[in-house]
C-alpha positions as CSV (number, residue, x, y, z in Angstrom):
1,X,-2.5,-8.7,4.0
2,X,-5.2,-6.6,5.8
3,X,-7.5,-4.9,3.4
4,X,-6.6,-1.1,2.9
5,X,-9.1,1.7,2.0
6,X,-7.4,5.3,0.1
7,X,-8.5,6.5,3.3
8,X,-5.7,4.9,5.2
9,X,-3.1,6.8,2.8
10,X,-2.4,10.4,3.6
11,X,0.4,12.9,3.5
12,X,2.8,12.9,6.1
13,X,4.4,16.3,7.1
14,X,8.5,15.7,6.8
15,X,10.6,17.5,8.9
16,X,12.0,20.7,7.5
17,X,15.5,22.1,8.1
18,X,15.3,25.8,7.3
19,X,18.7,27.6,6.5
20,X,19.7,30.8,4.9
21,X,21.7,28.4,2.3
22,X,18.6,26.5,1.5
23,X,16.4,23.7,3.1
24,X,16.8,20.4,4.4
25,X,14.6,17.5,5.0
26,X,15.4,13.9,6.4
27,X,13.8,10.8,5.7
28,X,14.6,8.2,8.6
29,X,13.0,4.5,7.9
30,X,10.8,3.8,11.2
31,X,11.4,7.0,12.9
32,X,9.5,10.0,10.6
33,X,7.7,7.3,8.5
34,X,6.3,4.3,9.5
35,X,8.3,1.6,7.3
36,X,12.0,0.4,7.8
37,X,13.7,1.8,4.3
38,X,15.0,-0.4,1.8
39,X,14.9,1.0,-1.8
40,X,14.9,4.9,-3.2
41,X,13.8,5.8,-7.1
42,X,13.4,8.6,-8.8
43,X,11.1,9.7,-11.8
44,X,12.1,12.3,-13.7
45,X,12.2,13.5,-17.4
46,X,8.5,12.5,-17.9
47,X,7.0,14.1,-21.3
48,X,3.9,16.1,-21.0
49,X,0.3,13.7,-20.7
50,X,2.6,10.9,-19.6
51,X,1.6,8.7,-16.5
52,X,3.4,6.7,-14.6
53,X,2.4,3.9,-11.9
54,X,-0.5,2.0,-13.3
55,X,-0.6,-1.0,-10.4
56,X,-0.7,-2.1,-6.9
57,X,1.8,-3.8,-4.4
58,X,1.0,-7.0,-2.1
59,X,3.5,-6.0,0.5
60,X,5.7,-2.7,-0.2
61,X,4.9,0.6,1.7
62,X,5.8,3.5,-0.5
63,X,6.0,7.1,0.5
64,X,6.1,9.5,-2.4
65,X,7.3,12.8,-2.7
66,X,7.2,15.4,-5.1
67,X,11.3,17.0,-5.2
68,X,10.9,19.1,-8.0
69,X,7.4,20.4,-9.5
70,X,4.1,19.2,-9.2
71,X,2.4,16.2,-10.0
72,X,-1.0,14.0,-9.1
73,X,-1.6,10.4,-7.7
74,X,-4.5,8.8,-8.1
75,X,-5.2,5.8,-5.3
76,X,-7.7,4.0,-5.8
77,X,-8.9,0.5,-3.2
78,X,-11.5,-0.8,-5.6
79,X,-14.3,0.6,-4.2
80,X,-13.0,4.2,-3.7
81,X,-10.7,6.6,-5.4
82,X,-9.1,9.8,-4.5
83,X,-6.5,12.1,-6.0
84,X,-4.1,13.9,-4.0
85,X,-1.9,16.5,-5.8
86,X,1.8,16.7,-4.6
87,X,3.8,19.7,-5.0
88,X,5.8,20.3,-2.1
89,X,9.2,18.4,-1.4
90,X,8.7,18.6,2.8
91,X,5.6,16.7,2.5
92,X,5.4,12.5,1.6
93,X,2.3,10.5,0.7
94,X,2.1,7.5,2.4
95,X,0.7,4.7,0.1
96,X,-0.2,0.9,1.6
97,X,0.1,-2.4,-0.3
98,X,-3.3,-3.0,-1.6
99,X,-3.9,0.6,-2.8
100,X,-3.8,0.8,-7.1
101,X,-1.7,4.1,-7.8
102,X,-1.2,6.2,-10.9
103,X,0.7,9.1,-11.1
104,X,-0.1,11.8,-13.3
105,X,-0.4,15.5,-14.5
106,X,3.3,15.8,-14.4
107,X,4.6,19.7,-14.4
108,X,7.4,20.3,-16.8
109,X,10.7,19.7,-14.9
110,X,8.9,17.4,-11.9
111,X,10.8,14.6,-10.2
112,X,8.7,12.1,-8.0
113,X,11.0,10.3,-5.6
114,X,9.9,7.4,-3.7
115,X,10.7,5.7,-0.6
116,X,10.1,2.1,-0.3
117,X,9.6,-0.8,2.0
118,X,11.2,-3.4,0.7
119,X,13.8,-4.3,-2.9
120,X,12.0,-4.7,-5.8
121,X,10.3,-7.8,-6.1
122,X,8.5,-8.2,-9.4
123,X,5.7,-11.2,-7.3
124,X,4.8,-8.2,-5.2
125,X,3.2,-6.2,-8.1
126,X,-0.5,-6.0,-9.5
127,X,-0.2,-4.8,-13.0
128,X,-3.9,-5.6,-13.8
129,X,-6.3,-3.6,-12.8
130,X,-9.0,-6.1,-13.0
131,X,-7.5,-8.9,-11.1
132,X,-6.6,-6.4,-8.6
133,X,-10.3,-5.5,-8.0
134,X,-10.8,-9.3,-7.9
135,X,-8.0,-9.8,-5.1
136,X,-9.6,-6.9,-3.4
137,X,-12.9,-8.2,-3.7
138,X,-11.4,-11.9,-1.9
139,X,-10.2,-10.2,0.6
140,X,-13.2,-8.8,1.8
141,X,-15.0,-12.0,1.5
142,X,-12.3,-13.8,3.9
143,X,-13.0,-11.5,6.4
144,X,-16.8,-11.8,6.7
């Protein structure tokens, strides 16, 4: 894996269908985002104060969109953190392996879907946040 900064994650503008019956946007793996698609999830139902997230991914691309409501993710390399706020469901945030995530700040009625790389894969996740910044931390060393 090639080390990934927050600054390599950023919204991507999805294309939007307008109609006088309502909008439509389409997701196409490898065409309007830059990862062949192989899983879908949605979050929904999430009480007030709750966060979701809380980890990292090895391999898995994820674009995340905000369908319903608002919400924030935190990314965070291990060195740098930002917080983009999503609240718009023609717009995705692009998210690389190597980037911790948490999702928070949840408005009432929100639902976070999320567009994936690859099948789940429990190996692929970084559930600790200190061994993260240590695997972060090696792969900086291997490249210098």
């Amino acid at each position: 894996m090639r080390k990934t900064s927050v600054y390599d994650c950023h919204v991507i503008p999805l294309n939007k269908i307008n109609d006088l019956a309502g909008n439509t946007t389409v997701v196409e793996g490898n065409r309007n985002i830059p990862f062949n698609l192989r899983r879908i999830y949605y979050l929904y139902d999430i009480p007030g104060g709750e966060s979701r997230g809380g980890h990292a991914h090895r391999e898995l691309h994820q674009l995340i969109v905000a369908a319903s409501g608002s919400f924030e993710v935190l990314l965070d390399d291990g060195e740098n953190k930002k917080i983009v706020r999503l609240d718009r469901p023609n717009f995705g945030l692009l998210v690389l392996p190597g980037i911790w995530r948490e999702l928070m700040e949840f408005s009432s009625g929100a639902i976070c879907i999320v567009l994936a790389s690859h099948k789940y894969d429990k190996s692929d996740y970084m559930r600790n946040y200190n061994a993260f910044v240590q695997f972060k931390k090696s792969l900086t060393s291997a490249t210098n």
